[in-house]
Steps between C-alpha positions, in 0.01 A plus 500: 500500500686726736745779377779650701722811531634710733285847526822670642795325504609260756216724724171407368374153289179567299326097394204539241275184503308395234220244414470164774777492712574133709668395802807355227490892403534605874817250573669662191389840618674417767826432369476780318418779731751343770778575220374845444494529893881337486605758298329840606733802661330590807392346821192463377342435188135577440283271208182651325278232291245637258253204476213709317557297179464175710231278433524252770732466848580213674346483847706792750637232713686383170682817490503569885735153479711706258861466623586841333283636807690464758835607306713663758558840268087511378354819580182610412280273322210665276238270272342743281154379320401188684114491584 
């Protein structure tokens, strides 16, 4: 499961991951953060994901094929947790 919400508004988006997480999960993540992305204030909006409750991850070329990653207005990107 994957929570959302914006750390500080329209600036900053703040995911929490928790349990397995699948590629289906990553395509809806996707959606997701590109509406958050749609709809932040500045020129660039930077996404933190706390996966320390996460108990398994896709492989990283799942989420490297994440189209929310190459969002025109994505800033920083920070994955908190991940071993």
């Amino acid at each position: 499961m994957i929570t959302y919400e914006w750390l500080i508004d329209r600036q900053v988006v703040l995911f929490h991951s928790n349990g397995q997480i699948t590629g289906e999960d990553i395509a809806n993540e996707t959606q997701i953060l590109n509406s958050f992305l749609d709809r932040g204030n500045g020129s660039l909006i930077h996404v933190i994901g706390d996966d320390r409750n996460l108990e398994e991850f896709p492989p990283l070329s799942v989420l490297m094929e994440a189209g929310w990653l190459q969002h025109k207005k994505l800033g920083y990107f920070i994955l908190v947790g991940m071993s």
